[in-house]
N, CA and C atoms as a LAMMPS dump frame, in Angstrom:
ITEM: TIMESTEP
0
ITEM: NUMBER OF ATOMS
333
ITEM: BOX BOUNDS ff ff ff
-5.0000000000000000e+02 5.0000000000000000e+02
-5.0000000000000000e+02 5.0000000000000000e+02
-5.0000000000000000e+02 5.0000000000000000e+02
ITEM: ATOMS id mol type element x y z
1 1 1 N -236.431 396.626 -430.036
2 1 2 C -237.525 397.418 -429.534
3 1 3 C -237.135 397.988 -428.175
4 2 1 N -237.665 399.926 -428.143
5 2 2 C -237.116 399.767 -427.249
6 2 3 C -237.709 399.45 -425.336
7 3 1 N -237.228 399.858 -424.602
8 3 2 C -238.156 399.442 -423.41
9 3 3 C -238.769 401.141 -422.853
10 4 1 N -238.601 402.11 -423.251
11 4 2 C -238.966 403.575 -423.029
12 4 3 C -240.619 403.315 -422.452
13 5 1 N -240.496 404.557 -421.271
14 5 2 C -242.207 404.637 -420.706
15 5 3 C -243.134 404.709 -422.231
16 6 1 N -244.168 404.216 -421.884
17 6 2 C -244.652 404.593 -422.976
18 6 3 C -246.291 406.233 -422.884
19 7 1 N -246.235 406.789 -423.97
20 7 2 C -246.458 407.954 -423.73
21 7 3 C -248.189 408.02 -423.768
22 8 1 N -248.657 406.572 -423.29
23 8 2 C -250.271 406.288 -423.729
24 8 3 C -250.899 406.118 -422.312
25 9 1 N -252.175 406.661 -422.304
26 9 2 C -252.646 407.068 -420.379
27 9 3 C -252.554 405.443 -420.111
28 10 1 N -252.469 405.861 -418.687
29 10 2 C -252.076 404.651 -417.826
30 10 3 C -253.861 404.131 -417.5
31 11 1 N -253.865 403.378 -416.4
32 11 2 C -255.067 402.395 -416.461
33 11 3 C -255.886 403.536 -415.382
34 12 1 N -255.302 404.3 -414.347
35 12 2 C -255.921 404.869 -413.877
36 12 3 C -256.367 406.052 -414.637
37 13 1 N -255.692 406.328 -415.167
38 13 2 C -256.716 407.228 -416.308
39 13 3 C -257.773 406.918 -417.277
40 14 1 N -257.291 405.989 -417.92
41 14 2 C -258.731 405.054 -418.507
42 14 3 C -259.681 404.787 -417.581
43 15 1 N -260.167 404.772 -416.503
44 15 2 C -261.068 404.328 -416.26
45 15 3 C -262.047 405.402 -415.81
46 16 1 N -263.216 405.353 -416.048
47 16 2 C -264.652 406.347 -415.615
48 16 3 C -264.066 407.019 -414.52
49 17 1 N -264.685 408.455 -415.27
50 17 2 C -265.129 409.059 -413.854
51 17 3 C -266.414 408.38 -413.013
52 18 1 N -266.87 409.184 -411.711
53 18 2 C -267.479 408.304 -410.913
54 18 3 C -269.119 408.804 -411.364
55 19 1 N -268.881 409.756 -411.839
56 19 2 C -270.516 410.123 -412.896
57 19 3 C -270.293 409 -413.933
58 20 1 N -269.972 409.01 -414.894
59 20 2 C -269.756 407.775 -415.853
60 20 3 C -270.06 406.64 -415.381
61 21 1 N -269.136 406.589 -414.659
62 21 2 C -269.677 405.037 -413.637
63 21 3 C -271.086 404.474 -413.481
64 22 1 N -271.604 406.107 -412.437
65 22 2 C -272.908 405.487 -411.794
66 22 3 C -273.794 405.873 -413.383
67 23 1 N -273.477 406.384 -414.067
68 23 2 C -274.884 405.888 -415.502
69 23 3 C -274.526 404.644 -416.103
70 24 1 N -273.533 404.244 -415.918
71 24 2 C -273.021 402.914 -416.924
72 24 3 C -273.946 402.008 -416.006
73 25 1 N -273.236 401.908 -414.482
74 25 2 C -274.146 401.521 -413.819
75 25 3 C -275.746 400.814 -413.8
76 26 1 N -276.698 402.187 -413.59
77 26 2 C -277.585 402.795 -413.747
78 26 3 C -278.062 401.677 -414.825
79 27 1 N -277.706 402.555 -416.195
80 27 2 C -278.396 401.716 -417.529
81 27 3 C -277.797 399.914 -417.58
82 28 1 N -276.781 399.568 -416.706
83 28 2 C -276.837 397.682 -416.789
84 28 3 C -278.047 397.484 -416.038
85 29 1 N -278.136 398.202 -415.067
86 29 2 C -279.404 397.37 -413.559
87 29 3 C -281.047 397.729 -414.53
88 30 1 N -280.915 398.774 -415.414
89 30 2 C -282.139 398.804 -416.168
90 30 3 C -282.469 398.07 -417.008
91 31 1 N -281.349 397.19 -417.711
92 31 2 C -281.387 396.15 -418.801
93 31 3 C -281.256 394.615 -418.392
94 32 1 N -280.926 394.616 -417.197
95 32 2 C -281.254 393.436 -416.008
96 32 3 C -281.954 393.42 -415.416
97 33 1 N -283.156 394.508 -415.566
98 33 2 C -284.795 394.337 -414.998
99 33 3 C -285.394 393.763 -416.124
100 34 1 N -285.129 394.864 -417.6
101 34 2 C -286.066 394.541 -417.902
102 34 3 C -285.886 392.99 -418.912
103 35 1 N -284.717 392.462 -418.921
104 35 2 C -285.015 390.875 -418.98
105 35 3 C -285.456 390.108 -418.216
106 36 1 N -285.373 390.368 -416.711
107 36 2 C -285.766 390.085 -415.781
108 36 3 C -287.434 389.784 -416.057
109 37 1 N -287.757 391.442 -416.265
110 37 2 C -289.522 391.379 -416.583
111 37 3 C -289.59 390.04 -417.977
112 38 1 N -288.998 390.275 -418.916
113 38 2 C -289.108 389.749 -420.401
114 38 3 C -289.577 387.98 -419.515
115 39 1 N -288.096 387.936 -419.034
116 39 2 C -288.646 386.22 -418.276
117 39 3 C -289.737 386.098 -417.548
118 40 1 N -290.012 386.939 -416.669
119 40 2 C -291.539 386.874 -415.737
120 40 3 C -292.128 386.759 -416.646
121 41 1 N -292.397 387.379 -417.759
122 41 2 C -293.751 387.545 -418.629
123 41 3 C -293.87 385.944 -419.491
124 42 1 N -292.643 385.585 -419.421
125 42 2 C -292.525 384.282 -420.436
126 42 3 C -292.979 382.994 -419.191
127 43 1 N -292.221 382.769 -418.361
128 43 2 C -292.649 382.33 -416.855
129 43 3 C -294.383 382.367 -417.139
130 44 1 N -294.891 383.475 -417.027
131 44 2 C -296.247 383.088 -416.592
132 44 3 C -296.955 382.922 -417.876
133 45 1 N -296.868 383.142 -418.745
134 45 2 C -297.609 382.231 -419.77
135 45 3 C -296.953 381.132 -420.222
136 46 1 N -296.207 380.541 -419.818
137 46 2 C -295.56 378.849 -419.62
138 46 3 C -296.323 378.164 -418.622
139 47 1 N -296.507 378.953 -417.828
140 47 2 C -297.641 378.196 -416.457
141 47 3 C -299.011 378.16 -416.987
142 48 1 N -299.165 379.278 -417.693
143 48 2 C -300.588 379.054 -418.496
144 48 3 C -301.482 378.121 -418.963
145 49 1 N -299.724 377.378 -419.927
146 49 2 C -300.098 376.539 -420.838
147 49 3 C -299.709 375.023 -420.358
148 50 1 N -299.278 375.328 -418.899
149 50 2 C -299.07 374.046 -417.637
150 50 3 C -298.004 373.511 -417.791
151 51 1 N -296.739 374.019 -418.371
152 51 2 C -295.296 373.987 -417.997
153 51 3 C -294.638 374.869 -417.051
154 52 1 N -293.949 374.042 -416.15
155 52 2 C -293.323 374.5 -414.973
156 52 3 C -292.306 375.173 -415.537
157 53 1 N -291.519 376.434 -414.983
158 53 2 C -291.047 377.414 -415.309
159 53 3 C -290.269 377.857 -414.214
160 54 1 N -289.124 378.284 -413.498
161 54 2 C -288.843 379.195 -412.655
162 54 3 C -287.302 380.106 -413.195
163 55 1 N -287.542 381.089 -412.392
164 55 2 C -286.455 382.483 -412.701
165 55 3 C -285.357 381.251 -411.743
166 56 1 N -284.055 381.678 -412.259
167 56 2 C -282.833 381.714 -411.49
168 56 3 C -281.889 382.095 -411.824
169 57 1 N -280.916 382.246 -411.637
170 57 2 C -279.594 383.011 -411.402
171 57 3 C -279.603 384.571 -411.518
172 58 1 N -280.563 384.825 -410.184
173 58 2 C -280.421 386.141 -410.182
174 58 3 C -281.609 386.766 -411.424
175 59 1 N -282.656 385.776 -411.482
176 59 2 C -283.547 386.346 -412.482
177 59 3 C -282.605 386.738 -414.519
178 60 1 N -281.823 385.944 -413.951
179 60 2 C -281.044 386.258 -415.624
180 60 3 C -281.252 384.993 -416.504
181 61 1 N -282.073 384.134 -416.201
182 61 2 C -282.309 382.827 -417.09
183 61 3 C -283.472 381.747 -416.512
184 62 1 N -284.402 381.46 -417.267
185 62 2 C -285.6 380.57 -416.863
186 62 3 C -285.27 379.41 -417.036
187 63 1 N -285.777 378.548 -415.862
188 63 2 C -285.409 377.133 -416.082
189 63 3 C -286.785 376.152 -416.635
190 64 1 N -286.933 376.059 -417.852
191 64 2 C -288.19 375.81 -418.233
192 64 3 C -287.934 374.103 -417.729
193 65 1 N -289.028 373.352 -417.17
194 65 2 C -289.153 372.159 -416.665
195 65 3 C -289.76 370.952 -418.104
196 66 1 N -289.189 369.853 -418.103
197 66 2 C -289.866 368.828 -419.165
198 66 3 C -290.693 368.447 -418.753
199 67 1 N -291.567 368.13 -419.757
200 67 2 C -293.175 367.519 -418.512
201 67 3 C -292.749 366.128 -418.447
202 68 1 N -291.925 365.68 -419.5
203 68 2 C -291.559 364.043 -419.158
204 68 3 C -289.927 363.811 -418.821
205 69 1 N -289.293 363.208 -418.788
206 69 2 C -287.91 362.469 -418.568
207 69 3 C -286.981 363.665 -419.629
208 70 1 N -286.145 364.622 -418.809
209 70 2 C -285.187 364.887 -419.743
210 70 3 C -284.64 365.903 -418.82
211 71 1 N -283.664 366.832 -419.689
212 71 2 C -282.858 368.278 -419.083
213 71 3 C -283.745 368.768 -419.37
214 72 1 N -283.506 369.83 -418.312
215 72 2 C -284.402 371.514 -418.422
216 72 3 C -284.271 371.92 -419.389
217 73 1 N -284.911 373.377 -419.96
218 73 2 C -284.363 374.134 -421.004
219 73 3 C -284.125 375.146 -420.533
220 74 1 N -283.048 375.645 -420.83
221 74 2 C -282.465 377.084 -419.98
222 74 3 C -282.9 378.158 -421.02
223 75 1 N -283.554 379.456 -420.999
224 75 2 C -284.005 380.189 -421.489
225 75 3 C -283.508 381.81 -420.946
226 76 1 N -282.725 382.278 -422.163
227 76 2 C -282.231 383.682 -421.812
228 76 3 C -282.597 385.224 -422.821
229 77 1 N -282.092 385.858 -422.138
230 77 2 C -282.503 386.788 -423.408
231 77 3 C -281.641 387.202 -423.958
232 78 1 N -281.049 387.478 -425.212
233 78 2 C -280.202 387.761 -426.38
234 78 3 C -280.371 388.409 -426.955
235 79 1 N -279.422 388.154 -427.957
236 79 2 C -279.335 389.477 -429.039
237 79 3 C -280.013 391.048 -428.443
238 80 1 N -279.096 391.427 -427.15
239 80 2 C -279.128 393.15 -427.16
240 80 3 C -280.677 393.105 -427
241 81 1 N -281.231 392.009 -426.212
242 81 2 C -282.586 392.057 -425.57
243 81 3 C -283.949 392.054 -426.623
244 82 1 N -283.742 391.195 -427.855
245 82 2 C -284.459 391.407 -428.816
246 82 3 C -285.235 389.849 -429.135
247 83 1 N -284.609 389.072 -428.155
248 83 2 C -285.051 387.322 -428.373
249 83 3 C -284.67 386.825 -427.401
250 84 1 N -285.611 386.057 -427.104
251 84 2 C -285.486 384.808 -426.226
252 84 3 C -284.976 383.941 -427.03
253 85 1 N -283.77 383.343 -426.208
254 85 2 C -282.889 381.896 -426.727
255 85 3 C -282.786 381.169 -425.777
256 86 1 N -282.696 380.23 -426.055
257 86 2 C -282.333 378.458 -425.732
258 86 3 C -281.716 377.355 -426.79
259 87 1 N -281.236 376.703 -426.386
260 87 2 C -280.266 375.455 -426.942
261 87 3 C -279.275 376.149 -427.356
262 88 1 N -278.098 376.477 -426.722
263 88 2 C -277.002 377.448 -427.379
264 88 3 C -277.486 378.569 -427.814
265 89 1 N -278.363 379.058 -427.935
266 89 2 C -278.434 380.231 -428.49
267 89 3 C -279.046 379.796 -430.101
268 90 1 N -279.156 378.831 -430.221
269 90 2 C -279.822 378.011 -431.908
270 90 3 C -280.766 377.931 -432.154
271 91 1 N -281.661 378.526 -430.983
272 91 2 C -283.076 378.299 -431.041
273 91 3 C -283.722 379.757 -430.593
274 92 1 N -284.678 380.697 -431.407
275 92 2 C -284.903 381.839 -430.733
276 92 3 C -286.053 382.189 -430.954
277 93 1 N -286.916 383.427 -430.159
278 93 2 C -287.931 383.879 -430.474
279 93 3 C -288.246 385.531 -430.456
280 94 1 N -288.878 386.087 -430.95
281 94 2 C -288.387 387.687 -430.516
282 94 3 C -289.645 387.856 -429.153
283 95 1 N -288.887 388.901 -428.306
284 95 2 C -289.352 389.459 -427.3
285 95 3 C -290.596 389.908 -426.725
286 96 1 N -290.926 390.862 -428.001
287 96 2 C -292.122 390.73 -428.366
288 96 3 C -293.322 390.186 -428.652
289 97 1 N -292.939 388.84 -428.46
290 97 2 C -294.283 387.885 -428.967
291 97 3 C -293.863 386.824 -427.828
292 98 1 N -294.628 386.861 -426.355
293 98 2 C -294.717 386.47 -424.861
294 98 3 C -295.18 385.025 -425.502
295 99 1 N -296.326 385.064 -425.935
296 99 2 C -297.526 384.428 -425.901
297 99 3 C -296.648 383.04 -427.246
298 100 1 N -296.231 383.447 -428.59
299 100 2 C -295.202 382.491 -429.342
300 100 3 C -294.702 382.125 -428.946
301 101 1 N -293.89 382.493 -428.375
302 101 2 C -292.561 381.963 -427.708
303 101 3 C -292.982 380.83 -426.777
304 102 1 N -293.473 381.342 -425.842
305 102 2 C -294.376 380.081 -424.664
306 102 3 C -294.527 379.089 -426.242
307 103 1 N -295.762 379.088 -426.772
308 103 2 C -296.252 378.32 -427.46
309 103 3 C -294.33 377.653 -428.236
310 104 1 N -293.82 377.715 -428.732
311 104 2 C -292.788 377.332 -429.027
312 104 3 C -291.961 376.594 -428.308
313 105 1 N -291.639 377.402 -426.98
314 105 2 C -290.841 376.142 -425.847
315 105 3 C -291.944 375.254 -425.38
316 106 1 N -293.062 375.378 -425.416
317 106 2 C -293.84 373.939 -424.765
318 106 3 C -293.725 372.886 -425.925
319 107 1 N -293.714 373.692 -427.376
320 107 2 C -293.891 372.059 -428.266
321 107 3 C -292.129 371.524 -428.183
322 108 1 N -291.366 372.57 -427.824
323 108 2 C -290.006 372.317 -428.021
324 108 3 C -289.867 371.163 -426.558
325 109 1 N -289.917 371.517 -425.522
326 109 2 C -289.941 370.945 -424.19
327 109 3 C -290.11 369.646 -424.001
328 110 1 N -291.657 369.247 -425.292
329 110 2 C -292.354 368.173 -424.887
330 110 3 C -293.295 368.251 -424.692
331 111 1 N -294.194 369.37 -424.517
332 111 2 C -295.362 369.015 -424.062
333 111 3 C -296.574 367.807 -424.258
């Protein structure tokens, strides 16, 4: 094989222009709000139903609290923003339904 330049764009060419950029940009910080929101909304009807709840890492995952002796449940959003998951990802709920989902991690939690 031989060792010849090879005739395929280099890395500075692959990469965005700086328009490209700032929409790629742009549309991540819009899809990291609105999970952001997805968790607030799950957050406060977890408090509703009197499970402790808080945002962390940067609002990218809820730390749902046990009401008795155990680990947290870490709660994210998945699948391309279409479900809330927890336990690996083995356990899910769709997005859409705030109010299930709560009801689901509290019987899951312990309540």
């Amino acid at each position: 094989m031989s060792r010849l330049p090879r005739n395929r764009p280099g890395r500075k060419e692959r990469e965005m222009n700086p328009i490209m950029q700032a929409a790629a940009d742009h549309l991540q910080q819009e899809h990291q709000q609105d999970e952001a929101l997805a968790l607030t909304l799950l957050r406060d009807e977890l408090l509703r139903l009197g499970i402790r709840a808080e945002l962390r890492d940067n609002d990218s995952a809820l730390m749902v609290h046990r009401p008795r002796v155990g680990l947290p449940v870490w709660v994210f959003v998945g699948y391309g923003g279409a479900y809330y998951s927890w336990q690996s990802a083995e356990r899910r709920h769709p997005i859409n339904d705030v109010t299930g989902a709560a009801k689901v991690l509290a019987d899951y939690a312990g309540r």
